[in-house]
N, C-alpha and C positions, 0 to 999 in steps of 0.2 A: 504494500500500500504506500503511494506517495505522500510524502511530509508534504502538512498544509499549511503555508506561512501568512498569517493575517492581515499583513502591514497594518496598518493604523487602525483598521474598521473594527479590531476588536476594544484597544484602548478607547477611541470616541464613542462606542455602546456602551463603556461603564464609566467614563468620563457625565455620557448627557442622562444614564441613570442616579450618579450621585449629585450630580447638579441638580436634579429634580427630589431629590431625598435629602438633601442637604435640611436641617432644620428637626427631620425626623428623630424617635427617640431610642440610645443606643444603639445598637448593630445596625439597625433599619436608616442611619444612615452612614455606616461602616463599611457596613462586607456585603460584597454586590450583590448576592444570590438574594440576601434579607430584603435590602434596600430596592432589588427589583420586584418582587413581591409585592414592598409596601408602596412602592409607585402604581403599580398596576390597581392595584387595589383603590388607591387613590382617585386615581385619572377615572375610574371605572364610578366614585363615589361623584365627583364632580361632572362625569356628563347625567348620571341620575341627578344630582341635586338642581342642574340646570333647566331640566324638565319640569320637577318639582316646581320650583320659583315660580314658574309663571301659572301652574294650578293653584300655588299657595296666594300668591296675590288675585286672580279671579276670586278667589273665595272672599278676601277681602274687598274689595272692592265691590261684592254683593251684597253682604252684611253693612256697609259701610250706606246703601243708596236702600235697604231694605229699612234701615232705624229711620233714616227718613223720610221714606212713604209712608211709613208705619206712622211717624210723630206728623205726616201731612194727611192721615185718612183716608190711608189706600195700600191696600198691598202692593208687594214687589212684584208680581206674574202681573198682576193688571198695568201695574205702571208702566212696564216693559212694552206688554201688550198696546195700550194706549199711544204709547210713541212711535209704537210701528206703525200702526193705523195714522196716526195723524203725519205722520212722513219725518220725522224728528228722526234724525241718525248717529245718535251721540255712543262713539263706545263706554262699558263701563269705566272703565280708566276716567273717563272724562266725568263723567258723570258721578262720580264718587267724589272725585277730585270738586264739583260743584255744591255737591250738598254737605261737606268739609268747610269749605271755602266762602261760599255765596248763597246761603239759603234762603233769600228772596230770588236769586233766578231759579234755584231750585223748584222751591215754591211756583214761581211762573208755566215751569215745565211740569210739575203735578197738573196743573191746571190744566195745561193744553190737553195732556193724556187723558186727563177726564170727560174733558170736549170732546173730546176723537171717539172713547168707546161709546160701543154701540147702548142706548135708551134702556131695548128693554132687557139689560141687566142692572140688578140691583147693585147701587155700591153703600161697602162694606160702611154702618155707622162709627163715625172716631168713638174710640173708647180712650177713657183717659182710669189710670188707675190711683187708688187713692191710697197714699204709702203715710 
């Protein structure tokens, strides 16, 4: 069997592994075999956690425009519903970011949604609770 001579290509694979393990805790980022493990593992958690982020902030930013439909007298499904119908095209981002920020436009925009849907459904009475 022929001697395989690596030139560089092996050094630069545990050179750009311990670059990326650098920081890691003991061996992991010492000794290559550990410290490649804990990268893989790593890169593996941060393309999951990047996917995550953007389900974790939808979720926010629904709870965030549902407290105040709720606190404007209308649920979150209708109010959604409502801007569709009335042609209003705000993503949630934006829309969170309004009822945070500016809750007479807010307000304004509950309004329009309520204009839009359809008569003969009943909307929901404000309940206000007594604490």
């Amino acid at each position: 069997m022929p001697r395989v001579k690596r030139g560089t290509g092996r050094r630069d694979y545990r050179h750009k592994t311990m670059k990326l393990a650098s920081g890691f805790f003991l061996t992991k980022s010492k000794l290559n075999r550990a410290a490649q493990e804990a990268v893989e593992k790593s890169l593996k958690y941060g393309y999951v956690g990047r996917r995550r982020k953007k389900r974790d902030f939808r979720r926010l930013w629904i709870v965030r425009i549902n407290a105040a439909t709720k606190a404007a007298g209308l649920s979150y499904s209708r109010f959604m519903n409502g801007l569709k119908i009335a042609g209003i095209d705000l993503n949630r981002k934006v829309l969170s970011d309004i009822a945070t920020q500016d809750i007479k436009a807010f307000n304004a925009l509950v309004e329009k949604a309520k204009a839009a849907l359809p008569a003969n459904t009943p909307l929901p009475l404000k309940t206000t609770t007594a604490a």
